[in-house]
N, CA, C and O atoms as a DFTB+ gen file, in Angstrom:
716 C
 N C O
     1  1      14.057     -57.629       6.171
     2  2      14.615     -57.844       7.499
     3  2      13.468     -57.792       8.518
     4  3      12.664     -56.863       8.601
     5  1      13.482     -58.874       9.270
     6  2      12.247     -59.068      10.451
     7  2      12.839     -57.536      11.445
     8  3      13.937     -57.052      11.720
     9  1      11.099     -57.129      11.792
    10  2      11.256     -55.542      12.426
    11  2      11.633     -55.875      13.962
    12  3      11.851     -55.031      14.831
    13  1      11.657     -56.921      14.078
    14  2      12.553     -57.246      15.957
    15  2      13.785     -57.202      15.620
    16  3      14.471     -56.968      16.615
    17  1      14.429     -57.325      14.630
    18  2      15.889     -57.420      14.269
    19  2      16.104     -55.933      13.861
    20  3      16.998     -55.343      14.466
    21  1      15.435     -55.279      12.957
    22  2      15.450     -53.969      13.173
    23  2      15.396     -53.346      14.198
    24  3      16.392     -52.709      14.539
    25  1      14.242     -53.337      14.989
    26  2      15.050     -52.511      16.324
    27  2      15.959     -52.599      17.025
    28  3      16.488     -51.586      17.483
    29  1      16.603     -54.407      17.441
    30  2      17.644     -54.399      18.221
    31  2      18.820     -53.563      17.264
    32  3      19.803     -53.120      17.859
    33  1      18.706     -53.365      15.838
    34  2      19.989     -52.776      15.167
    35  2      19.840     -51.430      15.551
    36  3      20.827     -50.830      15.974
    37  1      18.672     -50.831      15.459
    38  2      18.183     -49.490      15.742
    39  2      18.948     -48.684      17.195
    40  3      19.469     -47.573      17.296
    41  1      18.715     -49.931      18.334
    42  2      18.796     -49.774      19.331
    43  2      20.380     -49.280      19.653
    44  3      20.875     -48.210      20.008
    45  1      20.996     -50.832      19.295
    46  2      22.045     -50.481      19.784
    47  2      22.806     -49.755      18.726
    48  3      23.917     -49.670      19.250
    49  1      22.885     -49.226      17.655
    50  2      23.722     -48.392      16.733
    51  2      23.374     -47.019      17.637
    52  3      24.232     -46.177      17.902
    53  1      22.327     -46.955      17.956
    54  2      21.806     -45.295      19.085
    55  2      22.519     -45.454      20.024
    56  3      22.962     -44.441      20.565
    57  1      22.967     -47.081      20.674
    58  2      23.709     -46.526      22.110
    59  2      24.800     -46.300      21.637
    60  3      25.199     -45.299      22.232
    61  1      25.706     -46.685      20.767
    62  2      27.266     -46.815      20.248
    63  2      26.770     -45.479      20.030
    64  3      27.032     -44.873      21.069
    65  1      26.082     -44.553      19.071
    66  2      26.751     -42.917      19.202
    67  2      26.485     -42.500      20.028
    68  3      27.309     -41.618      20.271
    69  1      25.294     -42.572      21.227
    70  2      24.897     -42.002      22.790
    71  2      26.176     -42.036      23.299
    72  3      26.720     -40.964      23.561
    73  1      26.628     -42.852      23.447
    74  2      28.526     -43.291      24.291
    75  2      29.392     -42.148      23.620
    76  3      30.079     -41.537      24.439
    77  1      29.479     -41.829      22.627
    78  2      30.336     -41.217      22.230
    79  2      29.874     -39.567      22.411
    80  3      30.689     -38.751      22.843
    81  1      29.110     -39.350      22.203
    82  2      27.983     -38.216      22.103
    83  2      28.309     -37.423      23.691
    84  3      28.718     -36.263      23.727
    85  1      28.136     -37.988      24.565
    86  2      28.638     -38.107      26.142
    87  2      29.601     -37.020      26.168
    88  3      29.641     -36.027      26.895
    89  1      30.502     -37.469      25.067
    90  2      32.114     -36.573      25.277
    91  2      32.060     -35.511      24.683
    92  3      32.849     -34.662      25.099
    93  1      31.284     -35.166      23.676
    94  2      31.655     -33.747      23.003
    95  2      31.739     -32.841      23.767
    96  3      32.259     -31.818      23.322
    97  1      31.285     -32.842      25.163
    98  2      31.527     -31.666      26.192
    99  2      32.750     -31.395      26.747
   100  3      32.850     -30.512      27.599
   101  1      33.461     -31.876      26.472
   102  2      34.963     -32.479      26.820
   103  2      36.030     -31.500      26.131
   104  3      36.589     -31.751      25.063
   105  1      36.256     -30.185      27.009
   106  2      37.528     -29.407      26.716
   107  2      38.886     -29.686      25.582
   108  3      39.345     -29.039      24.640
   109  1      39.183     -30.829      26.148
   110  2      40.237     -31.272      25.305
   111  2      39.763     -33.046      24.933
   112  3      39.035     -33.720      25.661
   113  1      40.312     -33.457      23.802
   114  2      40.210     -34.812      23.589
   115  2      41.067     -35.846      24.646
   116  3      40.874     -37.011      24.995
   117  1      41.835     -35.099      24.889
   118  2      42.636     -35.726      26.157
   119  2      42.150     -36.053      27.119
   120  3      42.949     -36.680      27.815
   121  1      40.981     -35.925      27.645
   122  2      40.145     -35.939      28.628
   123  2      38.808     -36.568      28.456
   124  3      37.735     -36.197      28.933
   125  1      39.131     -37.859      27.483
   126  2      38.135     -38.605      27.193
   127  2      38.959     -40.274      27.739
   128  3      40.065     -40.682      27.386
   129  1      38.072     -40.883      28.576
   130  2      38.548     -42.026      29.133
   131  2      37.305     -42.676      29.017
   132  3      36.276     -42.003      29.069
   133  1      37.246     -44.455      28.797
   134  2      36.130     -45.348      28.763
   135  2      35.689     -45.040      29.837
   136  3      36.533     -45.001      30.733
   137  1      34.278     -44.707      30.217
   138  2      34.088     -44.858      31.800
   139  2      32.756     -45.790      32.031
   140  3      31.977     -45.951      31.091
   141  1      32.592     -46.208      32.906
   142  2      31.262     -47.403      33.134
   143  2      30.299     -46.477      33.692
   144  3      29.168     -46.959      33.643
   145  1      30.334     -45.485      34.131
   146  2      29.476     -44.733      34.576
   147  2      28.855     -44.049      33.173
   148  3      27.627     -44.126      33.202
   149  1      29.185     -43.621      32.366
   150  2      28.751     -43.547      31.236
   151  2      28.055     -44.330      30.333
   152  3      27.072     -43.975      29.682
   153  1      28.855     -45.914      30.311
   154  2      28.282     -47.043      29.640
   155  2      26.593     -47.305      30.493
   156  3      25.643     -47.528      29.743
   157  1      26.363     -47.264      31.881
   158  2      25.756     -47.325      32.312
   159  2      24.589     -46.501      32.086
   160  3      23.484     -47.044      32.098
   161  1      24.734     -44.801      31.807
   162  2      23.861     -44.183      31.453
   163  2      23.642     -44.216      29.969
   164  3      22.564     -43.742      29.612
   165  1      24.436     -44.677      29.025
   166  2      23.693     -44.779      27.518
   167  2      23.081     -46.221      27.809
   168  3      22.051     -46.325      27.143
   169  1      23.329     -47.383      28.562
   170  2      22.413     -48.556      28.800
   171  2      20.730     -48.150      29.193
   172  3      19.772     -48.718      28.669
   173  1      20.625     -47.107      30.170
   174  2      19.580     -46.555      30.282
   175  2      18.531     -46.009      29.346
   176  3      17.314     -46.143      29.219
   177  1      19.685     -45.205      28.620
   178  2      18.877     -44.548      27.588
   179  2      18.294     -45.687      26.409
   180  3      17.241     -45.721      25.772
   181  1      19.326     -46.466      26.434
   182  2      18.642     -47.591      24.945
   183  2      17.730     -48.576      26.005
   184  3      17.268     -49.596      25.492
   185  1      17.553     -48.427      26.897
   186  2      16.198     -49.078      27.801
   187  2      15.350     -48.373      27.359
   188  3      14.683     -48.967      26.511
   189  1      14.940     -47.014      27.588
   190  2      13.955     -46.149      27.399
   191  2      13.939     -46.037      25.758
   192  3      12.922     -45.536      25.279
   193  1      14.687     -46.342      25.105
   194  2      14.826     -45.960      23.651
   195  2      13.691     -47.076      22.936
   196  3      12.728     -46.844      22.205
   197  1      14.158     -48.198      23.397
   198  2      13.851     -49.548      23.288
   199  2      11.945     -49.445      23.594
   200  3      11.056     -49.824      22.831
   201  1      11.835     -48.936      24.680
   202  2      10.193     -48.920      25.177
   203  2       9.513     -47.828      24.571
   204  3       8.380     -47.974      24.114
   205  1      10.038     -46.890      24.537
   206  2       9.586     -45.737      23.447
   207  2       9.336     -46.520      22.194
   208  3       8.233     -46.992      21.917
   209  1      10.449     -46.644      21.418
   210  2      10.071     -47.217      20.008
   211  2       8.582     -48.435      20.095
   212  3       7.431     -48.154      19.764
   213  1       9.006     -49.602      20.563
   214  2       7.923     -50.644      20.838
   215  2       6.532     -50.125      21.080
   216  3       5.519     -50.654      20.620
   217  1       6.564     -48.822      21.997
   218  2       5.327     -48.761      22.315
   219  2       4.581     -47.150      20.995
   220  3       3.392     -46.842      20.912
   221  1       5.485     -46.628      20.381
   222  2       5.237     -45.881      19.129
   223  2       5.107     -46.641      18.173
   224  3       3.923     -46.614      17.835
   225  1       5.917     -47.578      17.300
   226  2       5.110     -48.344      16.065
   227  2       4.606     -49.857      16.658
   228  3       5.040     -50.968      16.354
   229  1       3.742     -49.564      17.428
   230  2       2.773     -50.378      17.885
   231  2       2.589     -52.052      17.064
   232  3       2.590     -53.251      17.341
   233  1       2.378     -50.668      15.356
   234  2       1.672     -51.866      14.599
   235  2       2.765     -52.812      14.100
   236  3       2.610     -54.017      13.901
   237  1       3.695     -52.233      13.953
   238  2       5.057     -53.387      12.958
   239  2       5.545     -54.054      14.057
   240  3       6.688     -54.509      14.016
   241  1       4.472     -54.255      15.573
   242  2       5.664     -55.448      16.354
   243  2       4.051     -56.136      17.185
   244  3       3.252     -55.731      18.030
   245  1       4.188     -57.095      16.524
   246  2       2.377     -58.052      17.028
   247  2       2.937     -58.665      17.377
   248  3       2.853     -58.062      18.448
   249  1       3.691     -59.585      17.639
   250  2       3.957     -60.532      18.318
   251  2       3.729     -60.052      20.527
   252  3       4.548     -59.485      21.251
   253  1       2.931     -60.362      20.733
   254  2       2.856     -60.030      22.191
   255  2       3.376     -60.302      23.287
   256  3       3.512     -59.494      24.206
   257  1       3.754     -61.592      23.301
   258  2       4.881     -62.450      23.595
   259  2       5.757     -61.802      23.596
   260  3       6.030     -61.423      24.735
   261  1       6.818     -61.210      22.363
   262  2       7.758     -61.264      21.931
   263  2       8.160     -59.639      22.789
   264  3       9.205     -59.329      23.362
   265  1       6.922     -58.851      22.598
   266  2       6.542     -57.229      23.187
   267  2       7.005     -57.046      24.720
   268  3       7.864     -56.336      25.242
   269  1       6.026     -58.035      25.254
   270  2       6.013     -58.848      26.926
   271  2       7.670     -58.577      27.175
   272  3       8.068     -57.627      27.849
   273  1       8.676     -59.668      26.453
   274  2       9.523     -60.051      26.634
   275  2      10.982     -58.777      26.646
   276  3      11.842     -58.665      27.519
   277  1      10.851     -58.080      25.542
   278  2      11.657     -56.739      24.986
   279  2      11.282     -55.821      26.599
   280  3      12.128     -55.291      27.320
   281  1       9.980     -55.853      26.801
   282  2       9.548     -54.352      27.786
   283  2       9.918     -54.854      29.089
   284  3      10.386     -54.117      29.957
   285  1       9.783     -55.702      29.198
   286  2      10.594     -56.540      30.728
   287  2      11.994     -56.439      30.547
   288  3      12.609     -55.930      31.484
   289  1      12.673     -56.826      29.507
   290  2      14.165     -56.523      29.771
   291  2      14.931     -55.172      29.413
   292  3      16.095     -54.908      29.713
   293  1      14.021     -54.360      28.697
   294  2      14.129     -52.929      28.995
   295  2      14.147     -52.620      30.143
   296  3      14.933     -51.769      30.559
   297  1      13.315     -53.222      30.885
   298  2      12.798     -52.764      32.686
   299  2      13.994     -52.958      33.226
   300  3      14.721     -52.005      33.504
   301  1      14.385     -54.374      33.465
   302  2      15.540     -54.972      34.063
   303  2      17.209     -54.201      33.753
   304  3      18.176     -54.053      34.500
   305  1      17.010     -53.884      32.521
   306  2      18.163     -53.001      32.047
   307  2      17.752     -51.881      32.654
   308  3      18.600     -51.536      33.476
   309  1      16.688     -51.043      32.615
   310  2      16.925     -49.915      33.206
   311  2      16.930     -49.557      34.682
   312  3      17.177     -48.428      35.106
   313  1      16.635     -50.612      35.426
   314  2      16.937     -50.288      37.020
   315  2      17.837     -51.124      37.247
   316  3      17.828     -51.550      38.402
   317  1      18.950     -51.697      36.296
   318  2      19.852     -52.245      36.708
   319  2      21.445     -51.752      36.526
   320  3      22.554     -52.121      36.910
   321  1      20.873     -50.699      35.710
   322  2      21.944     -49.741      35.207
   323  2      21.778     -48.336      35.955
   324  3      22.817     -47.807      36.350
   325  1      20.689     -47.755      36.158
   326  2      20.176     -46.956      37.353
   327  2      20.833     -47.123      38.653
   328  3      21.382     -46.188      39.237
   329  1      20.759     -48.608      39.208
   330  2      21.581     -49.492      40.678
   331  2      22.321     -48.681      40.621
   332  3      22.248     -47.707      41.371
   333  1      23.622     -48.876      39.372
   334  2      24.939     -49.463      39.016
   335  2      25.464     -47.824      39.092
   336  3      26.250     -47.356      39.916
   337  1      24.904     -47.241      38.178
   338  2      25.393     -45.778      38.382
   339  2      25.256     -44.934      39.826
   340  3      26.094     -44.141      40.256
   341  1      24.046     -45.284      40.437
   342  2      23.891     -44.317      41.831
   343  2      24.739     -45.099      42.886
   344  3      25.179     -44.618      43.930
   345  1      24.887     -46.285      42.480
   346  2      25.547     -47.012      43.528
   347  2      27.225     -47.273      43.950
   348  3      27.856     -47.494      44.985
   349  1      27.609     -47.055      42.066
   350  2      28.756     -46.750      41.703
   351  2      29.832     -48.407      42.263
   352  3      31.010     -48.461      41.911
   353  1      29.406     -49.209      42.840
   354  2      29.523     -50.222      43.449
   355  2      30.700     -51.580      42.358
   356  3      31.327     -52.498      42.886
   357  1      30.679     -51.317      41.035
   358  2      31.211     -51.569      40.591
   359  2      32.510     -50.880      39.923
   360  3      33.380     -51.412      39.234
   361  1      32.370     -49.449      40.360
   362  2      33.660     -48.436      39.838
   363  2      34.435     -47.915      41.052
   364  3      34.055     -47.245      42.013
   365  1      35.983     -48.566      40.634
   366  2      36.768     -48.735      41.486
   367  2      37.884     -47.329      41.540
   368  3      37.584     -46.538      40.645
   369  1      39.192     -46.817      42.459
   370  2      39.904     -46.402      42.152
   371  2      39.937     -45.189      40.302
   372  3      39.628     -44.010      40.132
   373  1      40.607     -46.566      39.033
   374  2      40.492     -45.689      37.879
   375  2      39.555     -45.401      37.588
   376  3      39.167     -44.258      37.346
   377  1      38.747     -46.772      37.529
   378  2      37.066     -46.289      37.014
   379  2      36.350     -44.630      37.637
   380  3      36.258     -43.563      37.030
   381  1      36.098     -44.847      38.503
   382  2      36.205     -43.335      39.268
   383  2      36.905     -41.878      38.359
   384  3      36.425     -40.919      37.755
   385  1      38.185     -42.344      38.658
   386  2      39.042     -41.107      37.995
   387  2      38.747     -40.904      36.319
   388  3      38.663     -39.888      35.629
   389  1      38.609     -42.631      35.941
   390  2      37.724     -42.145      34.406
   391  2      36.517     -41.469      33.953
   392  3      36.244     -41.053      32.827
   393  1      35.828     -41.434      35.056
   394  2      34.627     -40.721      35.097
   395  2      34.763     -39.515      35.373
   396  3      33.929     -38.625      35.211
   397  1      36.205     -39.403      35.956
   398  2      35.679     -37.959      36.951
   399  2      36.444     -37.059      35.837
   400  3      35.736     -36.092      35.558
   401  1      37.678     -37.068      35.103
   402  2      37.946     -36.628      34.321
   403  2      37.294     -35.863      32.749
   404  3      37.827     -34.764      32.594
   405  1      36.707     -36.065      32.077
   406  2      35.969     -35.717      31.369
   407  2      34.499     -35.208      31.915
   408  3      33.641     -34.662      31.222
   409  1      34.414     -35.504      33.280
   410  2      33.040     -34.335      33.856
   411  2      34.064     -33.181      34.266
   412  3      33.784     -32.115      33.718
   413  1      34.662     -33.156      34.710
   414  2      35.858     -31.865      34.858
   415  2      35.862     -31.098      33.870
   416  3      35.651     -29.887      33.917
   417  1      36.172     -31.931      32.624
   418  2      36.786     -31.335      31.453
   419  2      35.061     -30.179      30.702
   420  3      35.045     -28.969      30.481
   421  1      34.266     -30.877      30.577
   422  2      33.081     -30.490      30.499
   423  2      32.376     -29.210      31.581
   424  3      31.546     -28.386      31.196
   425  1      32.933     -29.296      32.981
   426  2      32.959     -28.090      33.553
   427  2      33.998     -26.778      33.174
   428  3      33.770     -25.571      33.261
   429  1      35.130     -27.440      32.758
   430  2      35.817     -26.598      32.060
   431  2      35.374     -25.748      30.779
   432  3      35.633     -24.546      30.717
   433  1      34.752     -26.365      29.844
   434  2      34.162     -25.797      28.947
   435  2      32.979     -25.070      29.105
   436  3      32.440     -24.311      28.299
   437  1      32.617     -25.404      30.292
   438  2      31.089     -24.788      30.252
   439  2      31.887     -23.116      31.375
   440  3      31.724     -21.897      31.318
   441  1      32.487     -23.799      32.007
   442  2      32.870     -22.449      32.965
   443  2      33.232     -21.237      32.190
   444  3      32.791     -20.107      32.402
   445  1      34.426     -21.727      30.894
   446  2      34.959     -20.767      29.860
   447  2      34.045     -20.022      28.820
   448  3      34.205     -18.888      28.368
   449  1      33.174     -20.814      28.582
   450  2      32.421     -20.451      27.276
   451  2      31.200     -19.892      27.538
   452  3      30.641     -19.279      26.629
   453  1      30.586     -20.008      28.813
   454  2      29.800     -19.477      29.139
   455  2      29.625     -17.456      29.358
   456  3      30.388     -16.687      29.941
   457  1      28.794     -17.272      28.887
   458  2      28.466     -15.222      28.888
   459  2      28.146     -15.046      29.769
   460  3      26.927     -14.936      29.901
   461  1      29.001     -14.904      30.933
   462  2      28.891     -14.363      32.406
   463  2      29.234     -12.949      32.372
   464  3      30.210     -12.443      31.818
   465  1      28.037     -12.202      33.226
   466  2      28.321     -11.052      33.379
   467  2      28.660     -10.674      34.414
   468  3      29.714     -10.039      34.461
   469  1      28.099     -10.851      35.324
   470  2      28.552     -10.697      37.381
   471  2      29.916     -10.832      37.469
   472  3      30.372     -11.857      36.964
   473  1      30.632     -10.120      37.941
   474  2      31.568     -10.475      38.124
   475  2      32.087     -11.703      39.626
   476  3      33.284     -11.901      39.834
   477  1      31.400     -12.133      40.178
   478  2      31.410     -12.631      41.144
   479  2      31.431     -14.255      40.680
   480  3      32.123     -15.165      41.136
   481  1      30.420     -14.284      39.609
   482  2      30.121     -15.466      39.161
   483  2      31.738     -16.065      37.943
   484  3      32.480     -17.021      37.715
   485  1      31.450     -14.700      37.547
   486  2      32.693     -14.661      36.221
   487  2      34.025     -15.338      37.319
   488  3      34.758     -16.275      37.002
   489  1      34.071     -14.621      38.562
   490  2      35.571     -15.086      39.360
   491  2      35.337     -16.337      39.647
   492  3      36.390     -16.970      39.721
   493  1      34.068     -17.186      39.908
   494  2      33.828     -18.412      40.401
   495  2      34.099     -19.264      39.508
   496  3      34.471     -20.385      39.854
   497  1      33.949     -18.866      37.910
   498  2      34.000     -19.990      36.772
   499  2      35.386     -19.502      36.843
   500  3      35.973     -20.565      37.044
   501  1      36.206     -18.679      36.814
   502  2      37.694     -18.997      36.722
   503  2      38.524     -19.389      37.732
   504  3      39.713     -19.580      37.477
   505  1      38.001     -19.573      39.085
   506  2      38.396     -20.506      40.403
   507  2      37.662     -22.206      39.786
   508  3      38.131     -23.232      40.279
   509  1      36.640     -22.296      38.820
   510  2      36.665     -24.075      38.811
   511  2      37.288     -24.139      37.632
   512  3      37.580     -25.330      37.521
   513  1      37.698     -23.526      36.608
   514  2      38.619     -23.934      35.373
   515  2      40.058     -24.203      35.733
   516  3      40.848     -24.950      35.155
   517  1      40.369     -22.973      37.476
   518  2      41.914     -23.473      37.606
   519  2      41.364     -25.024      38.514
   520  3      41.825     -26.139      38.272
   521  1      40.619     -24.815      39.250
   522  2      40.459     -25.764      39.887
   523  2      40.411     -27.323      39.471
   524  3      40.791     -28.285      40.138
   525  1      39.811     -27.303      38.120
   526  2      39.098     -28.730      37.733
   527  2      40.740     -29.210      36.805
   528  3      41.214     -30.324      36.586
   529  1      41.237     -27.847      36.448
   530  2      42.487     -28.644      35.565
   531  2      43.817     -28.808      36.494
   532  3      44.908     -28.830      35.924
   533  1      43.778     -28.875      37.319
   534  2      44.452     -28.747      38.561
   535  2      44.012     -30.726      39.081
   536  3      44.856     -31.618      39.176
   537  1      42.989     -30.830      39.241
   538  2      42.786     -32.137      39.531
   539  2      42.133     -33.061      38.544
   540  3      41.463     -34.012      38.944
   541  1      42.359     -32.736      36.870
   542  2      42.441     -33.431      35.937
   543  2      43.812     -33.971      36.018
   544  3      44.039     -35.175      35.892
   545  1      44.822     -32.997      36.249
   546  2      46.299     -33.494      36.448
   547  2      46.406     -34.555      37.440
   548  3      46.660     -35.663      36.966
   549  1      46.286     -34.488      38.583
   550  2      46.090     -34.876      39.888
   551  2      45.746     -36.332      38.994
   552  3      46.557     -37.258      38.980
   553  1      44.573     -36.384      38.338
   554  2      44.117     -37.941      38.409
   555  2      45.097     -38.466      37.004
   556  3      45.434     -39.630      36.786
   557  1      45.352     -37.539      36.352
   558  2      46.209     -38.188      35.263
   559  2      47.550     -38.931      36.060
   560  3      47.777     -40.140      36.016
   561  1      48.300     -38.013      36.725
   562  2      49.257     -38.440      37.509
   563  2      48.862     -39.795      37.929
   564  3      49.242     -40.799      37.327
   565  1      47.921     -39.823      39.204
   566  2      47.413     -40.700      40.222
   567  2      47.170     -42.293      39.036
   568  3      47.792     -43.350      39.146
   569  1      46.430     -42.068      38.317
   570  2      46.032     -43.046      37.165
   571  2      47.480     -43.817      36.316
   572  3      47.503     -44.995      35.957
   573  1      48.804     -42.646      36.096
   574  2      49.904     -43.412      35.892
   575  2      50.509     -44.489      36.901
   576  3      50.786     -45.683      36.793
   577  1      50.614     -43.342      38.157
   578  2      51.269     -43.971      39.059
   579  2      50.784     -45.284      39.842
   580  3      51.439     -46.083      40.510
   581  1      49.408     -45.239      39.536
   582  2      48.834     -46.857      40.299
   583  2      48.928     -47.516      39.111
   584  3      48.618     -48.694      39.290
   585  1      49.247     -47.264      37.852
   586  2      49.543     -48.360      36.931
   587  2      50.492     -48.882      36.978
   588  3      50.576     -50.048      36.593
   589  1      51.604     -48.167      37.494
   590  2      53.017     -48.156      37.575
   591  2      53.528     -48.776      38.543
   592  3      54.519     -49.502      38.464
   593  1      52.857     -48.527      39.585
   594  2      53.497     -49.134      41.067
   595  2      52.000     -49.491      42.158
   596  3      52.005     -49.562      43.387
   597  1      50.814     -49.667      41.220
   598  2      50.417     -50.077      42.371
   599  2      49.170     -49.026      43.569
   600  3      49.292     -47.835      43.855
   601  1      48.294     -49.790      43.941
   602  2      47.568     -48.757      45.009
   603  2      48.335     -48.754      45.911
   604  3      49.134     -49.678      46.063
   605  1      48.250     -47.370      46.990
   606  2      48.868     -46.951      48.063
   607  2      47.374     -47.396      49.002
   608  3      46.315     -46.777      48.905
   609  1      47.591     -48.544      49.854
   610  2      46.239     -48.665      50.579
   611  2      46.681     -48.594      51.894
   612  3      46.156     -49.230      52.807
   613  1      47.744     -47.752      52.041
   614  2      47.656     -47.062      53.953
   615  2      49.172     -46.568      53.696
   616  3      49.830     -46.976      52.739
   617  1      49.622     -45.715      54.580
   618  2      50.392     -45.180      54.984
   619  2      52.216     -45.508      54.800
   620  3      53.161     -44.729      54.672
   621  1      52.140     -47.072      54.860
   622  2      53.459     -47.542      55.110
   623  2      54.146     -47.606      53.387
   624  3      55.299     -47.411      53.003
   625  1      52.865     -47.968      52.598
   626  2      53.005     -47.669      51.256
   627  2      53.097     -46.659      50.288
   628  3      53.220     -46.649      49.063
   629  1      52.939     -45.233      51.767
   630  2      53.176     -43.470      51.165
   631  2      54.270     -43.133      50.484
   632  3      54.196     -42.493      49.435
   633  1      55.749     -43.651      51.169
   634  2      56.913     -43.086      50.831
   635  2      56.814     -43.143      49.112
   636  3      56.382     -43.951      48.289
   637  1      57.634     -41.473      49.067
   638  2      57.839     -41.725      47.720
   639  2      57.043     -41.561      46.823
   640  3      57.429     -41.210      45.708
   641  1      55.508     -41.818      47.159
   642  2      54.401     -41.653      46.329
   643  2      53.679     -40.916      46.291
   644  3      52.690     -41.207      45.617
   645  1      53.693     -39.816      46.823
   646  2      52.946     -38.473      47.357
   647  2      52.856     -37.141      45.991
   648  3      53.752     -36.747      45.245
   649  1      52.105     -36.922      46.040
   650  2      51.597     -36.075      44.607
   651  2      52.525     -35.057      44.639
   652  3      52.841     -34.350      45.596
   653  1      53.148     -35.041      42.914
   654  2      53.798     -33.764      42.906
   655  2      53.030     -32.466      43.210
   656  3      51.907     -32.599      43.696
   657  1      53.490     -31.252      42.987
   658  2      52.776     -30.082      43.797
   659  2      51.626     -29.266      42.840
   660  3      50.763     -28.495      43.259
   661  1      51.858     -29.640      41.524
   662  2      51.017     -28.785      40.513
   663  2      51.248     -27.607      40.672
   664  3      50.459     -26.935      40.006
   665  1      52.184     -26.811      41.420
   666  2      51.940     -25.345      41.661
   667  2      50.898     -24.665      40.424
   668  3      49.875     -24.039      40.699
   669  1      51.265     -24.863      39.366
   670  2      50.748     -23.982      38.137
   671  2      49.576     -23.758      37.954
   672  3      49.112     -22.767      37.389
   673  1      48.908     -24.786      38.480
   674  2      47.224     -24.740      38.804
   675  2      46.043     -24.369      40.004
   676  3      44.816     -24.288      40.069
   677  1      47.384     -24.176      41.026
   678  2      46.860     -23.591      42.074
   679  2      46.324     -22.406      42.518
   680  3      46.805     -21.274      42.471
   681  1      45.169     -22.830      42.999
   682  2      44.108     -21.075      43.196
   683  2      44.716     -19.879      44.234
   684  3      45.443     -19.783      45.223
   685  1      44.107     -19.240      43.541
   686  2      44.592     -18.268      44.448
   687  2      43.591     -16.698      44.914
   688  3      42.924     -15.918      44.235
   689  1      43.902     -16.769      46.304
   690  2      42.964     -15.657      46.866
   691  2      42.757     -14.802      45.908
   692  3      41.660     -14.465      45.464
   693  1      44.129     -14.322      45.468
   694  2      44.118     -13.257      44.347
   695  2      43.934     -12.980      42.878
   696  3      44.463     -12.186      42.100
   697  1      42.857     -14.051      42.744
   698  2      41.901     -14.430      41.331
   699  2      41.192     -12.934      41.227
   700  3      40.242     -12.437      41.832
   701  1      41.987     -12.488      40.293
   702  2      41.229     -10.866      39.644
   703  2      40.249     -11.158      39.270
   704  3      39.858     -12.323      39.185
   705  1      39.514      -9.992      38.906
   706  2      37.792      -9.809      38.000
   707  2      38.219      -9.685      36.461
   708  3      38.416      -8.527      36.091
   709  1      38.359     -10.500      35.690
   710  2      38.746      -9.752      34.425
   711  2      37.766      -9.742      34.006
   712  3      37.017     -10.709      34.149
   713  1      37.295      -8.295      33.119
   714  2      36.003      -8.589      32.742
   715  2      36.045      -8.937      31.005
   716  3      35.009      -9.233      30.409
């Protein structure tokens, strides 16, 4: 097998598990959604993956031309996926909430599992675990209901559509110290 065909296999079989890899931080499996903000940062990484490799086995890729050509569109991929993520310009409404969901969920796990001793800090990670699953709901809801009926894009389109209350997740002054 020609070694330019090897790396593009190399390449992208690394981004397909990078994408997935993303989520293991992810509290529950439920809280894994496609997100482009993600696709965007494993695009990055198989940019840099891509120029790393090329420029480490040096010797199994002579073609210079061919070198030229790979490290330029590494380039182009990687400040074009860089844009895309800081700019967010292409992630709309769900896209958004798909993203934002599984970084929640991942604060969730890190808030819980983490060996906090302070108690100050300890009360802060259990104000963002109620907090973040509180508006994991929020976007699960929000994510049905614009599938269902639609964006609410002003006021006259409120009735009726206004977020149930979550009570169950709601913080409260009176978040004890448990130690």
């Amino acid at each position: 097998m020609n070694n330019y065909l090897k790396l593009g296999l190399i390449v992208l079989s690394s981004m397909f598990v990078m994408y997935g890899v993303t989520y293991l931080s992810s509290v529950d499996m439920t809280h894994v959604y496609w997100s482009e903000s993600r696709l965007y940062m494993t695009l990055i990484m198989g940019a840099a993956l891509t120029a790393i490799l090329l420029g480490l086995m040096r010797n199994a890729f002579y073609h210079k031309l061919a070198n030229k050509v790979i490290y330029a569109t590494s380039a182009v991929v990687f400040v074009l996926s860089l844009t895309l993520i800081r700019s967010q310009i292409t992630v709309g409404d769900h896209g958004w909430m798909s993203a934002m969901i599984p970084h929640h969920s991942t604060s969730i796990l890190q808030s819980k599992n983490a060996d906090i001793e302070d108690v100050r800090v300890k009360r802060l990670a259990q104000q963002i675990v109620k907090n973040q699953e509180r508006e994991i709901q929020i976007m699960k809801w929000l994510m049905n209901d614009i599938d269902k009926n639609g964006r609410v894009k002003n006021s006259e389109f409120l009735l009726g559509r206004t977020l149930p209350d979550f009570d169950e997740f709601k913080d409260s002054d009176e978040t004890e110290y448990s130690e």
